[in-house]
N, C-alpha and C positions, 0 to 999 in steps of 0.2 A: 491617502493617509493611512498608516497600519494602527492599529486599535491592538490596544493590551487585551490580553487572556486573565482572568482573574483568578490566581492561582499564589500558593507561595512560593512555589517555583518560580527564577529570572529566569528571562531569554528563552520563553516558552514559544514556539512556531510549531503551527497544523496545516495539513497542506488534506485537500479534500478533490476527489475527480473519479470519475467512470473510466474503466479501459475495458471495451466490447471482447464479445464471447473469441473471437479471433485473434487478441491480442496488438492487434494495429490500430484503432482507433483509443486517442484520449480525448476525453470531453469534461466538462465539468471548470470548477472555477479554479483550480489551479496546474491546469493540463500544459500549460508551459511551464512547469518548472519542476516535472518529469519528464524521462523517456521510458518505452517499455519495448522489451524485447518478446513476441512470441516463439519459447523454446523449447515445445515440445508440445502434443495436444495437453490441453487441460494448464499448462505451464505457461508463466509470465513474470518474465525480470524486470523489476520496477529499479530504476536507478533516477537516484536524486541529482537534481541540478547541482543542486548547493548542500553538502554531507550538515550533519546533526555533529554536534561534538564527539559522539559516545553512540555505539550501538545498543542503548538501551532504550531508547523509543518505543512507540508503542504502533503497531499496524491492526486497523480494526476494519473487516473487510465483511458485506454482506453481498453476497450473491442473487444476482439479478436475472437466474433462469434456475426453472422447477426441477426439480429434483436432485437438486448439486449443490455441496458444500463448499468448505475451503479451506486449506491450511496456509499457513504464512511462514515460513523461516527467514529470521533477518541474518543475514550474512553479513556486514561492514555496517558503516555509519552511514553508506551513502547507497546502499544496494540492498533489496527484500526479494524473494521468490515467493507469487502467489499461485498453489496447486488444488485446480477444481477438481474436485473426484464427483461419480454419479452417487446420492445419497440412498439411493438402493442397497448398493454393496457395499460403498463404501472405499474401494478400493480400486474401480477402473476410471479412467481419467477422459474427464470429459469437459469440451470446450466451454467455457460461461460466461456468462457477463457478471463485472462485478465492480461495487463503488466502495472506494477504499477512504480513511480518513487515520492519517498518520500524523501524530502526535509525540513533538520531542524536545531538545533543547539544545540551544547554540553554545551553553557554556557547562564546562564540567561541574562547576560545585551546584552540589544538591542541600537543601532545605533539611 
């Protein structure tokens, strides 16, 4: 049974899962209803099963190994790139683990 989000937002859907520091493993509660590509060290293409209306989602991702960050670029409604860097520098790219929680909407009109 799917249970509402309590929000004024309609047609609110979150999808919540871990993808390991290698990029081939999805775990978590809704690890089937992504894929993820490892493409490049530190680099992981998340693509959605089922696209969001609009590319305005939200991707909120904390990283699950020490000393490494993350940035997020959402590319389409249905595709995100998540890139670990080492939080030393800031800038050399380094493999992580990380549990993501994306937050969006099936239909265009906004509140």
């Amino acid at each position: 049974m799917e249970r509402s989000i309590k929000t004024k937002q309609r047609k609110v859907r979150q999808l919540s899962f871990t993808v390991s520091a290698d990029g081939t493993t999805v775990t978590g509660l809704d690890k089937n209803q992504v894929s993820v590509a490892d493409t490049g060290t530190g680099v992981k293409t998340v693509t959605l099963d089922d696209a969001f209306a609009a590319s305005d989602y939200q991707v909120l991702v904390t990283v699950g190994t020490a000393d490494a960050i993350a940035n997020v670029e959402i590319s389409s409604s249905s595709e995100f790139v998540i890139d670990t860097l080492d939080a030393t520098d800031g800038t050399t790219a380094k493999d992580a683990l990380v549990h993501v929680l994306v937050i969006g909407s099936d239909i265009l009109d906004r509140y």
